[in-house]
FIMARKOL-337333 format. One line per 5 residues: number of its first residue (from 1); their letters; for each residue y, x negated, z negated of N, C-alpha, C. Coordinates in Angstrom, 1 decimal. Atoms other than C-alpha are relative to their C-alpha. Layout:
BEGIN
NUM> a> Y:X:Z:Y:X:Z:Y:X:Z | ...
//
This chain:
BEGIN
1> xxxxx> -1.2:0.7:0.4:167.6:80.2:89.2:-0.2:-0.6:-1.4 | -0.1:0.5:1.3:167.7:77.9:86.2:1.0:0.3:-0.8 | -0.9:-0.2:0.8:169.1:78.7:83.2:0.8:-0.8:-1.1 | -1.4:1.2:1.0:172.0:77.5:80.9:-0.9:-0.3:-1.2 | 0.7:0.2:0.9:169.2:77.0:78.4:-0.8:-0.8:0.2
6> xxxxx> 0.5:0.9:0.0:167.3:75.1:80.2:0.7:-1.4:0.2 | -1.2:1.6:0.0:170.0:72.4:81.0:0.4:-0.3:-1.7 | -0.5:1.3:1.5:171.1:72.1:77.2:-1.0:0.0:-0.7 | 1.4:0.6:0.4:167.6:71.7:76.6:-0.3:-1.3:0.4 | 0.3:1.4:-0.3:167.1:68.7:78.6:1.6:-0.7:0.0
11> xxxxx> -1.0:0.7:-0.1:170.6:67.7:78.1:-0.5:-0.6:-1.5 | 0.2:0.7:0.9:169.3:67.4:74.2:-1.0:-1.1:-0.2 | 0.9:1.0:0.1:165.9:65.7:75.2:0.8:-1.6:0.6 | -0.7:0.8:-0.4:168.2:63.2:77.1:0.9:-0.9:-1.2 | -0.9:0.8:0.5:170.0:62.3:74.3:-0.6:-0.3:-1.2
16> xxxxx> 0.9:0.2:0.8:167.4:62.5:71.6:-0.8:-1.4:0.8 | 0.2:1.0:-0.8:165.9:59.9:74.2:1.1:-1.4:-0.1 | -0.7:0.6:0.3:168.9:57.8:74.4:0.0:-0.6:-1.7 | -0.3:0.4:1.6:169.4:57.3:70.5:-1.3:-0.3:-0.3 | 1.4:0.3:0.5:165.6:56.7:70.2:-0.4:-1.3:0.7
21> xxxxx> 0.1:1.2:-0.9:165.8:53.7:72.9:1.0:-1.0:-0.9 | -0.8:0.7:0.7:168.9:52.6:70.7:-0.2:-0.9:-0.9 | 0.5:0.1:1.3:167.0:52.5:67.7:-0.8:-0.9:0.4 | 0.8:1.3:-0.6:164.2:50.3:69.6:0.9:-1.2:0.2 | -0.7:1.2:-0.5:166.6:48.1:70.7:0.9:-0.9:-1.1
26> xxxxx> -0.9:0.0:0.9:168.5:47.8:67.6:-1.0:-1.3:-1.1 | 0.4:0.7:1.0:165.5:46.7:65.7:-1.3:-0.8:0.8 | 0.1:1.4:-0.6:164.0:44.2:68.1:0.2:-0.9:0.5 | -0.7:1.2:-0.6:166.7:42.1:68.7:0.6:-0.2:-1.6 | -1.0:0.8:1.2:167.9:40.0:65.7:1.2:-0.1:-0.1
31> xxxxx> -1.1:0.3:0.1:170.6:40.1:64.2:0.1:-1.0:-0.7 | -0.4:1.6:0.1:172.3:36.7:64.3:0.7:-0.1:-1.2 | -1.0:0.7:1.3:174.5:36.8:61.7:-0.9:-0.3:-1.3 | 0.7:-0.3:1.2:171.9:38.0:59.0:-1.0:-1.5:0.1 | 1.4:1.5:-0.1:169.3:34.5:60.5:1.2:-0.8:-0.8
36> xxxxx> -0.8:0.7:0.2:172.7:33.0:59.8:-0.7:-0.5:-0.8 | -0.3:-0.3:1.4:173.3:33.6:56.4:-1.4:-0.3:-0.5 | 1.9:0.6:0.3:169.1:32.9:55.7:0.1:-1.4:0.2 | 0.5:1.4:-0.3:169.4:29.6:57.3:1.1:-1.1:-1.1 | -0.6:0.7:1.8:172.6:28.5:54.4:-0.8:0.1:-1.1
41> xxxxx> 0.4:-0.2:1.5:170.5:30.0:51.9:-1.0:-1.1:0.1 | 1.2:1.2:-0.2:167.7:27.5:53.2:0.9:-1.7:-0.1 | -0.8:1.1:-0.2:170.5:24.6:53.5:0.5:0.0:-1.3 | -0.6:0.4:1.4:172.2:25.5:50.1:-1.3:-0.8:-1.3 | 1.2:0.2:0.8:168.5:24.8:49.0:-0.4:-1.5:-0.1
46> xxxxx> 0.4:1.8:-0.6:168.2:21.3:50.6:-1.0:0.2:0.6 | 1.1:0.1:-1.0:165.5:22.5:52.9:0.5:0.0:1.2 | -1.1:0.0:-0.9:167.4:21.2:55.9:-1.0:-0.2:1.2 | 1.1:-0.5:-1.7:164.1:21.4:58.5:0.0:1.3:-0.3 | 0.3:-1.6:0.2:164.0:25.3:57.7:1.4:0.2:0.1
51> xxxxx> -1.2:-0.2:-1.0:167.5:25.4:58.4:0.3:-0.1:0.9 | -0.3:0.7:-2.0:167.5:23.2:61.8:-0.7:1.5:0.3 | 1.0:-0.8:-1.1:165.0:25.8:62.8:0.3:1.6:-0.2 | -0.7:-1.8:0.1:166.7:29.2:61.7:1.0:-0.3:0.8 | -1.6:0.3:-0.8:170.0:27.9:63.0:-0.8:0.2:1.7
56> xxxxx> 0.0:0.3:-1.2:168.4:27.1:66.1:-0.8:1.7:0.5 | 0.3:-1.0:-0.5:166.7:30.8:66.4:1.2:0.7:0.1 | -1.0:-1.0:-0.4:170.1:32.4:66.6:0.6:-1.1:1.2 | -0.4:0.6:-1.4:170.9:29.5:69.2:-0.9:0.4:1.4 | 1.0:-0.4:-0.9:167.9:30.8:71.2:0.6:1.2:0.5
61> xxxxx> -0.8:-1.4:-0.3:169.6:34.2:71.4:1.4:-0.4:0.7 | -1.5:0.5:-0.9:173.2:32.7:72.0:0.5:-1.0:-0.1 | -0.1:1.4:0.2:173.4:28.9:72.5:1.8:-0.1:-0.4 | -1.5:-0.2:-0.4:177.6:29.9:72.6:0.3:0.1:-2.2 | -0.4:-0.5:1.2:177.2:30.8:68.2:0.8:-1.1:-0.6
66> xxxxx> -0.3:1.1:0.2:179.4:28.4:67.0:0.0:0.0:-1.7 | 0.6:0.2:1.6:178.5:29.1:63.3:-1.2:-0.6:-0.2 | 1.1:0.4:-0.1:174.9:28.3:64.2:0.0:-1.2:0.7 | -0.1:1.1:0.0:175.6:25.2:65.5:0.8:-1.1:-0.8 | -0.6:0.5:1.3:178.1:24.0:62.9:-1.3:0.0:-1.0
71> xxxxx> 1.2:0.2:0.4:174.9:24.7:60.8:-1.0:-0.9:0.1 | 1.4:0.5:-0.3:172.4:23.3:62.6:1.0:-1.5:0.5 | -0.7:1.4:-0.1:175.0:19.9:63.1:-0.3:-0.4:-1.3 | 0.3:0.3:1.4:175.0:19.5:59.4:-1.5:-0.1:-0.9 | 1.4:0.5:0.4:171.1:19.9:59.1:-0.4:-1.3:0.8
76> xxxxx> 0.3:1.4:-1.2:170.7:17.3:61.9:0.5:-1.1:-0.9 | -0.9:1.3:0.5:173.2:15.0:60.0:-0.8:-0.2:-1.2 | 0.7:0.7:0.9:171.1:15.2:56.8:-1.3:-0.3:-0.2 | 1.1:0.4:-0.8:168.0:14.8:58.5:-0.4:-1.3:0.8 | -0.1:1.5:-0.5:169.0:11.6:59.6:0.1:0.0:1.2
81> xxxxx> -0.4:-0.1:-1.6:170.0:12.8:63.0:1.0:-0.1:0.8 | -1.3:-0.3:-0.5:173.3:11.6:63.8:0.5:0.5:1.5 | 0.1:-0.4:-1.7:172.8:11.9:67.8:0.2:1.6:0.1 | 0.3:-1.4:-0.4:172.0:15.5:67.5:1.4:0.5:-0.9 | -1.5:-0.4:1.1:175.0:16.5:64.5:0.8:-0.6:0.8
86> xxxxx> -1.2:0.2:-0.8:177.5:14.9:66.9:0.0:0.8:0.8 | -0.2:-0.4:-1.2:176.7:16.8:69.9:0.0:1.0:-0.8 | -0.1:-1.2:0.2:176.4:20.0:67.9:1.2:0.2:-0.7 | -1.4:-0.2:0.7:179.7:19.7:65.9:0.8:-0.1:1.2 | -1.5:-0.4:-1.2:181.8:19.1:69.3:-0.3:1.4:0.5
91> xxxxx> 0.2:-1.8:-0.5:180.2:22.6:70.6:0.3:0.7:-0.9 | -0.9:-0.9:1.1:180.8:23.9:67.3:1.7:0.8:0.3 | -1.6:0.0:0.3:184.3:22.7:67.3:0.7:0.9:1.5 | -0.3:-0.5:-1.4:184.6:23.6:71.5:-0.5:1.8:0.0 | 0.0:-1.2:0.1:183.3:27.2:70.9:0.7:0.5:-1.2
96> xxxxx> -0.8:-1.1:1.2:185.8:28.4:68.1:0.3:-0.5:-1.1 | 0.6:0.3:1.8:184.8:26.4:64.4:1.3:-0.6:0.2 | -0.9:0.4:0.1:188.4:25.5:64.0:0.0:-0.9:-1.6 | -0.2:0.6:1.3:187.8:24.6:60.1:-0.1:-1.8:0.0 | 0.1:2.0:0.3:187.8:20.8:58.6:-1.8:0.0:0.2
101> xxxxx> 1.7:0.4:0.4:183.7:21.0:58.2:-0.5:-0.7:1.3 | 1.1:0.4:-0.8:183.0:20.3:61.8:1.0:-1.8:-0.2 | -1.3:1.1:-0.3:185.7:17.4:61.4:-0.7:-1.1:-0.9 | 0.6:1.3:0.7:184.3:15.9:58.6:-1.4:-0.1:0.2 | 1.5:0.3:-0.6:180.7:16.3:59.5:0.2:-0.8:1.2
106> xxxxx> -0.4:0.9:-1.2:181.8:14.1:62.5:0.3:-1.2:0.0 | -0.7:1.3:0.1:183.1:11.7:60.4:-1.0:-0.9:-0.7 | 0.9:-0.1:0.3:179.9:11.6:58.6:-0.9:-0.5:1.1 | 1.4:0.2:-1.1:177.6:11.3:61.9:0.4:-1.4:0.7 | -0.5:1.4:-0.7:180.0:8.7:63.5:-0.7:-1.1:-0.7
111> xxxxx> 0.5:1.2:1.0:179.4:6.3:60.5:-1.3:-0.1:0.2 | 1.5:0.1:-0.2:176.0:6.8:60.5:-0.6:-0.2:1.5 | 0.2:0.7:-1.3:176.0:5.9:64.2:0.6:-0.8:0.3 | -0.5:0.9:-0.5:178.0:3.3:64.1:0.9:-0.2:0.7 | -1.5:0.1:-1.2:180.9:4.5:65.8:0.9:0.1:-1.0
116> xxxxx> -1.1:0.1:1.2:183.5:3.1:63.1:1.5:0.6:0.4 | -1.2:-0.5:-0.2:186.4:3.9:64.6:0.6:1.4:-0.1 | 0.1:-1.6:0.2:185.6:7.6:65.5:0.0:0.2:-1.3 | 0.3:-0.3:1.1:184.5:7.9:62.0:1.4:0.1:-0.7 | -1.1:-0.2:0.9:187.9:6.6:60.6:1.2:1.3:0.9
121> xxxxx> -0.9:-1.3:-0.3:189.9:8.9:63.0:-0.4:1.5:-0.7 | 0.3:-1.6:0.7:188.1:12.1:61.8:0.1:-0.2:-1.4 | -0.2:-0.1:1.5:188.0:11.3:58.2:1.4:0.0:-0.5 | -1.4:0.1:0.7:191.8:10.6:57.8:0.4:1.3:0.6 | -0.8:-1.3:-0.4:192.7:13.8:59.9:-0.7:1.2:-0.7
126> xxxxx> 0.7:-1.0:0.6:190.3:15.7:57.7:1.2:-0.2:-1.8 | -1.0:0.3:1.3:192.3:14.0:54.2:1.2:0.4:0.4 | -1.2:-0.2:-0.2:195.3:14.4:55.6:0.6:1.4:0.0 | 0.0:-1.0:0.0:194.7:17.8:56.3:-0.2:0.9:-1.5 | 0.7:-0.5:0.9:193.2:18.3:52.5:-0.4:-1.1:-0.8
131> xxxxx> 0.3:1.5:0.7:193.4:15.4:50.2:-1.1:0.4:-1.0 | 1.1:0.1:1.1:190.7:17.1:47.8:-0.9:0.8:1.2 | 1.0:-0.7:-1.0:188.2:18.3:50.8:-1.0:0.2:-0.6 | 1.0:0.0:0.1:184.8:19.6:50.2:-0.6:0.9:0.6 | 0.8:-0.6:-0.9:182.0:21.0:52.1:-0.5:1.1:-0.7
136> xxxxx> 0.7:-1.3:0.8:181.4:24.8:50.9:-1.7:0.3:-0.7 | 1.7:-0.1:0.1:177.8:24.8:51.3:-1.1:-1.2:-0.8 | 1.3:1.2:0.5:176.7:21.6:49.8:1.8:-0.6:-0.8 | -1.1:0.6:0.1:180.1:20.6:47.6:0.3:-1.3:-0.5 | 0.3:1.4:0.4:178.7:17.3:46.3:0.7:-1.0:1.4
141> xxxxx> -0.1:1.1:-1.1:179.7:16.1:50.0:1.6:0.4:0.2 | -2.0:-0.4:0.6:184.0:15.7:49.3:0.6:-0.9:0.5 | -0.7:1.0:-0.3:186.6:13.8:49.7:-0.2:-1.3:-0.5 | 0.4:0.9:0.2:185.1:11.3:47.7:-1.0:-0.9:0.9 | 0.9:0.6:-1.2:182.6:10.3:50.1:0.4:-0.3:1.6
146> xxxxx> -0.8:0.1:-1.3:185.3:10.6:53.2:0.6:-1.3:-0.3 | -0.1:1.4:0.1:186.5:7.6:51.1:-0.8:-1.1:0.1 | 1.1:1.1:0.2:183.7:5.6:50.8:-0.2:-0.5:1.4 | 0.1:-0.2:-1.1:183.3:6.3:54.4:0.9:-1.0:0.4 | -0.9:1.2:-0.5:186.3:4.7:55.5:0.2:-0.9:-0.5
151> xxxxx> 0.0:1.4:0.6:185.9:2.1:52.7:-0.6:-0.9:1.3 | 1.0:0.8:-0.5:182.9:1.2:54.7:0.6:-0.4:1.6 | -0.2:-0.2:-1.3:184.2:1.7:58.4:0.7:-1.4:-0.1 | -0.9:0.9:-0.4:187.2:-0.3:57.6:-0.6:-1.4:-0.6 | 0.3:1.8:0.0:185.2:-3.6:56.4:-0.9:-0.3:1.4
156> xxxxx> 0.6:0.3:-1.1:182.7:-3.0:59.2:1.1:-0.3:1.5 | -1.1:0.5:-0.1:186.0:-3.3:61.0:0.7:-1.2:0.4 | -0.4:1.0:0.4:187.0:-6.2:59.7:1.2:0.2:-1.0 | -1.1:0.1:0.6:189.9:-4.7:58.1:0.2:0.0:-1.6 | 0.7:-0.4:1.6:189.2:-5.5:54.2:1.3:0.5:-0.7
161> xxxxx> -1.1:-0.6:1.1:192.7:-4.7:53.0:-0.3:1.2:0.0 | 0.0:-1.2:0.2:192.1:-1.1:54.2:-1.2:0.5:-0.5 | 1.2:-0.6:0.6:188.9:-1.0:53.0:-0.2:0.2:-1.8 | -0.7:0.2:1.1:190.3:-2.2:49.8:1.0:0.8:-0.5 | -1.0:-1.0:0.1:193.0:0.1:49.5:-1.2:1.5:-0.4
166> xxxxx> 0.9:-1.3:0.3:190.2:3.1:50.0:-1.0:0.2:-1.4 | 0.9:0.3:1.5:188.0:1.6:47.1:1.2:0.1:-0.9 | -1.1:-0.3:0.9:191.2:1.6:45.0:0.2:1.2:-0.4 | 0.0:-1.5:0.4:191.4:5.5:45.4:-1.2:0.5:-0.8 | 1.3:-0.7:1.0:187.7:6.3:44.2:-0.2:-1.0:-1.3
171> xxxxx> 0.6:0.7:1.6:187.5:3.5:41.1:1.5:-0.7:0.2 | -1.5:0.5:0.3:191.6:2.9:40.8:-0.1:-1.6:-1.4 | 0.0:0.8:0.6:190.2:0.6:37.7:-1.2:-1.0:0.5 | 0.7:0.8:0.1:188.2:-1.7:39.3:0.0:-1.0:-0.2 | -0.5:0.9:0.4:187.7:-5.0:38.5:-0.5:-1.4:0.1
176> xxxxx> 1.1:1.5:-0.4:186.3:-8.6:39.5:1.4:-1.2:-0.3 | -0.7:1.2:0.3:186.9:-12.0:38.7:-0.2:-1.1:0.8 | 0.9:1.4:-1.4:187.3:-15.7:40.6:0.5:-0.6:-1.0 | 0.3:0.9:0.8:186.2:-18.1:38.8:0.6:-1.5:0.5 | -0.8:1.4:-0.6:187.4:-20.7:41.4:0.4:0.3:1.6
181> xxxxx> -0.7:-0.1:-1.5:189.0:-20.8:45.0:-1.0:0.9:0.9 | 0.7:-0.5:-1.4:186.0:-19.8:47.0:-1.3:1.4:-0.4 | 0.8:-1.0:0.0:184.0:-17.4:44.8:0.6:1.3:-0.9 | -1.0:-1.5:0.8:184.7:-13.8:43.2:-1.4:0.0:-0.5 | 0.9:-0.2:0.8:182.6:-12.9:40.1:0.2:2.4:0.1
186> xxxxx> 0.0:-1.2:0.3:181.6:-8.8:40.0:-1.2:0.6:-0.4 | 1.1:-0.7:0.9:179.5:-6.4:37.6:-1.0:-1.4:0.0 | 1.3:1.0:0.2:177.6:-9.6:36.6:-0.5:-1.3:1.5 | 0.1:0.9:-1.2:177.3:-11.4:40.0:0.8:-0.5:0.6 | -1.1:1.6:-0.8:179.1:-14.5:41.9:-0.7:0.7:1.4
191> xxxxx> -0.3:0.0:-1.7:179.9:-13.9:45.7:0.6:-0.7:0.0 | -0.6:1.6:-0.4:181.0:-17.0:47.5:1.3:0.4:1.1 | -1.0:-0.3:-0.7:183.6:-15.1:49.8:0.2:1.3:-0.6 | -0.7:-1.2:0.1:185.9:-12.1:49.8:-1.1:1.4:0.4 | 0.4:-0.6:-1.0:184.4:-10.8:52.4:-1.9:1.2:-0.5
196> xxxxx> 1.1:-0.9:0.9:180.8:-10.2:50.1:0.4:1.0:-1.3 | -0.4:-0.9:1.5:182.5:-9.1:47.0:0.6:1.3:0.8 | 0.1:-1.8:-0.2:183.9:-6.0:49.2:-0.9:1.2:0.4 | 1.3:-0.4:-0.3:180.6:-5.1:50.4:-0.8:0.2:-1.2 | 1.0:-0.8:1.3:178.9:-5.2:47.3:0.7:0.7:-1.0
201> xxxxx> -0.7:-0.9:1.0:181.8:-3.2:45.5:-0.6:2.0:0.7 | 0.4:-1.5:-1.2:181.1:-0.6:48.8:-1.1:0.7:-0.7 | 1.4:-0.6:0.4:177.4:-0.5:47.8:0.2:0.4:-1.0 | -0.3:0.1:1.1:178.2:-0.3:44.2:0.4:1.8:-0.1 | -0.5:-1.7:-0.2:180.3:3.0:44.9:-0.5:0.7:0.5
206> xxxxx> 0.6:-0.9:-0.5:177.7:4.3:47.4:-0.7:0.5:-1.4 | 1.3:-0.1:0.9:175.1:4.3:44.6:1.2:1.1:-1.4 | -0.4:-0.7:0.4:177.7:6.4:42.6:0.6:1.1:0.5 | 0.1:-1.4:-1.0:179.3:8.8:45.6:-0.4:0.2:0.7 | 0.4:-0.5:-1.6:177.5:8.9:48.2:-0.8:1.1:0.4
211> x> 0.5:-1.1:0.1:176.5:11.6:49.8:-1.6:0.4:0.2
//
Protein backbone atom coordinates (compact mmCIF):
# COMPACT_ATOMS: atom_id res chain seq x y z
CA UNK A 1 0.00 0.00 0.00
CA UNK A 2 1.33 3.48 -0.66
CA UNK A 3 1.83 5.83 1.72
CA UNK A 4 0.54 9.39 2.67
CA UNK A 5 4.14 10.29 2.34
CA UNK A 6 4.60 9.15 -0.65
CA UNK A 7 1.71 11.13 -2.38
CA UNK A 8 2.76 14.57 -0.66
CA UNK A 9 6.08 13.80 -1.95
CA UNK A 10 5.13 13.68 -5.50
CA UNK A 11 2.36 16.05 -4.88
CA UNK A 12 5.54 18.50 -3.94
CA UNK A 13 7.78 17.33 -7.02
CA UNK A 14 4.58 18.17 -9.04
CA UNK A 15 4.53 21.52 -8.07
CA UNK A 16 8.09 22.27 -7.70
CA UNK A 17 7.81 21.12 -11.48
CA UNK A 18 5.02 23.33 -12.33
CA UNK A 19 6.58 26.69 -10.93
CA UNK A 20 9.90 25.66 -12.57
CA UNK A 21 8.06 25.33 -16.15
CA UNK A 22 6.52 28.82 -15.09
CA UNK A 23 9.73 30.33 -14.63
CA UNK A 24 10.91 28.97 -18.15
CA UNK A 25 8.17 30.27 -19.69
CA UNK A 26 8.16 33.52 -18.02
CA UNK A 27 11.63 34.26 -19.22
CA UNK A 28 11.46 33.21 -22.77
CA UNK A 29 8.65 34.99 -23.91
CA UNK A 30 9.06 38.83 -23.99
CA UNK A 31 7.58 41.00 -22.33
CA UNK A 32 5.86 43.52 -24.62
CA UNK A 33 5.46 46.25 -22.71
CA UNK A 34 9.16 46.53 -21.53
CA UNK A 35 10.26 46.19 -25.91
CA UNK A 36 7.62 48.92 -25.72
CA UNK A 37 9.01 51.36 -23.67
CA UNK A 38 12.84 50.52 -25.38
CA UNK A 39 11.42 51.22 -28.72
CA UNK A 40 10.20 55.27 -27.36
CA UNK A 41 13.46 55.47 -25.78
CA UNK A 42 14.91 54.67 -29.36
CA UNK A 43 12.18 57.08 -30.96
CA UNK A 44 12.65 59.84 -28.25
CA UNK A 45 16.25 59.47 -29.65
CA UNK A 46 15.37 60.07 -33.29
CA UNK A 47 16.53 56.60 -34.24
CA UNK A 48 13.21 55.94 -35.91
CA UNK A 49 14.61 52.50 -37.89
CA UNK A 50 15.44 50.93 -34.34
CA UNK A 51 12.10 51.82 -33.34
CA UNK A 52 10.17 50.50 -36.63
CA UNK A 53 11.91 47.38 -35.71
CA UNK A 54 11.32 47.02 -31.78
CA UNK A 55 7.80 48.19 -32.27
CA UNK A 56 7.38 45.66 -34.87
CA UNK A 57 8.94 42.79 -32.41
CA UNK A 58 6.18 43.18 -29.99
CA UNK A 59 3.83 43.09 -33.21
CA UNK A 60 5.38 39.69 -34.01
CA UNK A 61 4.10 38.51 -30.61
CA UNK A 62 0.63 40.29 -30.88
CA UNK A 63 -0.07 42.07 -34.26
CA UNK A 64 -3.55 43.23 -32.02
CA UNK A 65 -0.86 45.81 -29.51
CA UNK A 66 -2.24 48.83 -30.30
CA UNK A 67 0.56 50.87 -28.49
CA UNK A 68 3.10 49.14 -30.78
CA UNK A 69 1.48 50.15 -33.71
CA UNK A 70 0.70 53.75 -32.70
CA UNK A 71 4.60 53.54 -32.44
CA UNK A 72 5.59 51.99 -35.19
CA UNK A 73 2.83 54.50 -37.36
CA UNK A 74 4.81 57.35 -36.13
CA UNK A 75 8.28 55.72 -37.01
CA UNK A 76 6.96 54.96 -40.53
CA UNK A 77 5.72 58.61 -40.78
CA UNK A 78 9.19 60.00 -40.05
CA UNK A 79 10.80 57.65 -42.10
CA UNK A 80 9.14 58.93 -45.00
CA UNK A 81 6.56 56.25 -45.04
CA UNK A 82 3.28 57.65 -45.17
CA UNK A 83 1.53 54.39 -46.78
CA UNK A 84 2.67 52.36 -43.92
CA UNK A 85 1.86 55.23 -40.77
CA UNK A 86 -1.68 55.40 -42.27
CA UNK A 87 -2.46 51.83 -42.17
CA UNK A 88 -0.81 51.45 -38.78
CA UNK A 89 -2.57 54.41 -37.06
CA UNK A 90 -6.21 53.19 -38.21
CA UNK A 91 -5.30 49.67 -36.43
CA UNK A 92 -3.95 51.62 -33.70
CA UNK A 93 -7.03 53.74 -33.52
CA UNK A 94 -9.41 50.30 -34.39
CA UNK A 95 -7.66 48.26 -31.57
CA UNK A 96 -8.20 50.78 -28.58
CA UNK A 97 -5.57 54.15 -29.03
CA UNK A 98 -8.39 56.41 -28.37
CA UNK A 99 -5.91 59.52 -27.77
CA UNK A 100 -5.45 62.58 -30.27
CA UNK A 101 -1.73 61.07 -31.36
CA UNK A 102 -3.12 58.52 -33.68
CA UNK A 103 -5.39 61.51 -35.06
CA UNK A 104 -2.85 63.73 -35.62
CA UNK A 105 -0.25 61.41 -36.87
CA UNK A 106 -3.01 60.83 -39.65
CA UNK A 107 -3.15 64.22 -40.28
CA UNK A 108 0.50 64.20 -40.82
CA UNK A 109 0.68 61.03 -43.18
CA UNK A 110 -2.47 62.22 -45.25
CA UNK A 111 -0.53 65.44 -46.24
CA UNK A 112 2.33 63.80 -46.93
CA UNK A 113 0.35 61.53 -49.23
CA UNK A 114 -1.52 63.89 -50.67
CA UNK A 115 -4.80 63.19 -49.37
CA UNK A 116 -5.61 66.95 -48.55
CA UNK A 117 -8.81 66.68 -47.49
CA UNK A 118 -8.30 63.68 -45.03
CA UNK A 119 -5.50 65.61 -43.72
CA UNK A 120 -7.71 68.77 -43.05
CA UNK A 121 -10.50 66.65 -41.39
CA UNK A 122 -8.06 65.00 -38.88
CA UNK A 123 -6.13 68.10 -38.10
CA UNK A 124 -9.14 70.31 -37.17
CA UNK A 125 -10.79 67.49 -35.01
CA UNK A 126 -7.41 67.10 -33.38
CA UNK A 127 -7.35 71.37 -32.69
CA UNK A 128 -10.59 71.39 -31.86
CA UNK A 129 -10.27 68.78 -29.49
CA UNK A 130 -6.86 70.70 -27.98
CA UNK A 131 -6.07 74.05 -29.37
CA UNK A 132 -2.37 73.79 -27.94
CA UNK A 133 -1.79 69.85 -29.03
CA UNK A 134 1.56 68.20 -28.87
CA UNK A 135 3.00 64.90 -29.49
CA UNK A 136 4.44 63.49 -25.93
CA UNK A 137 7.23 61.67 -27.32
CA UNK A 138 8.70 64.05 -29.74
CA UNK A 139 6.92 67.60 -28.62
CA UNK A 140 8.55 69.71 -31.34
CA UNK A 141 5.63 68.12 -33.44
CA UNK A 142 2.38 70.60 -32.10
CA UNK A 143 -0.20 72.36 -32.92
CA UNK A 144 1.93 74.62 -34.68
CA UNK A 145 2.66 72.36 -37.39
CA UNK A 146 -1.26 71.02 -37.49
CA UNK A 147 -1.36 74.66 -38.73
CA UNK A 148 0.99 74.77 -41.25
CA UNK A 149 -0.54 71.57 -42.33
CA UNK A 150 -3.82 72.90 -43.10
CA UNK A 151 -2.15 76.18 -44.27
CA UNK A 152 -0.75 73.93 -46.84
CA UNK A 153 -3.85 71.47 -47.55
CA UNK A 154 -6.08 74.34 -47.84
CA UNK A 155 -3.98 76.14 -50.80
CA UNK A 156 -3.32 72.80 -52.38
CA UNK A 157 -7.16 72.98 -52.23
CA UNK A 158 -7.49 75.92 -53.79
CA UNK A 159 -8.98 77.53 -50.78
CA UNK A 160 -6.36 80.56 -50.10
CA UNK A 161 -8.63 82.40 -47.75
CA UNK A 162 -8.42 79.33 -45.48
CA UNK A 163 -5.09 78.89 -45.96
CA UNK A 164 -4.65 82.46 -45.13
CA UNK A 165 -6.57 82.53 -42.12
CA UNK A 166 -4.21 79.40 -40.83
CA UNK A 167 -0.97 81.46 -41.63
CA UNK A 168 -2.58 84.28 -39.61
CA UNK A 169 -2.57 81.98 -36.44
CA UNK A 170 1.22 80.88 -36.53
CA UNK A 171 2.83 84.60 -37.71
CA UNK A 172 -0.53 86.91 -36.61
CA UNK A 173 2.14 89.75 -37.83
CA UNK A 174 2.78 89.02 -41.11
CA UNK A 175 3.41 91.12 -43.67
CA UNK A 176 3.68 91.78 -47.62
CA UNK A 177 3.33 94.42 -49.98
CA UNK A 178 1.70 95.15 -53.68
CA UNK A 179 3.43 97.30 -55.33
CA UNK A 180 0.83 97.32 -58.24
CA UNK A 181 -2.45 95.33 -59.20
CA UNK A 182 -1.02 92.10 -60.28
CA UNK A 183 2.11 91.61 -57.98
CA UNK A 184 2.69 91.13 -54.10
CA UNK A 185 6.15 92.08 -52.76
CA UNK A 186 7.33 89.55 -49.64
CA UNK A 187 10.59 89.10 -47.33
CA UNK A 188 12.54 90.80 -50.25
CA UNK A 189 10.82 89.15 -53.32
CA UNK A 190 8.07 90.16 -56.08
CA UNK A 191 5.40 87.35 -56.87
CA UNK A 192 3.20 88.11 -59.82
CA UNK A 193 -0.05 86.58 -58.30
CA UNK A 194 -1.79 85.87 -54.95
CA UNK A 195 -1.77 82.66 -55.50
CA UNK A 196 2.53 82.52 -55.23
CA UNK A 197 2.81 84.93 -52.48
CA UNK A 198 0.73 82.20 -50.28
CA UNK A 199 2.95 79.53 -51.16
CA UNK A 200 6.01 81.10 -50.61
CA UNK A 201 4.71 82.61 -47.15
CA UNK A 202 3.73 78.44 -46.53
CA UNK A 203 7.40 77.64 -47.27
CA UNK A 204 8.73 80.45 -45.37
CA UNK A 205 6.82 79.05 -42.23
CA UNK A 206 7.78 75.44 -43.05
CA UNK A 207 11.40 76.42 -42.78
CA UNK A 208 10.50 77.86 -39.29
CA UNK A 209 7.75 75.10 -37.92
CA UNK A 210 7.86 72.38 -39.54
CA UNK A 211 8.08 69.32 -38.26
Amino acid sequence: MISDKFFSLLSIICLFANLMSCSVYEETVPNTENINLLAWESFEEGDYQAAYSKFGEVLDIDPRDQEALHGRAWSALLLSDALDAIKDFKAAIYYGNSSLDPLAGLAFAYHANQEYSMCINKAKAVLASNTYYYFEHKPVINFRDLHLILASAYFQTGNLSRAYEHILILQPDISFAQPDSSHYEFNGQLYSGYSELILAIIDYLDVLYGM
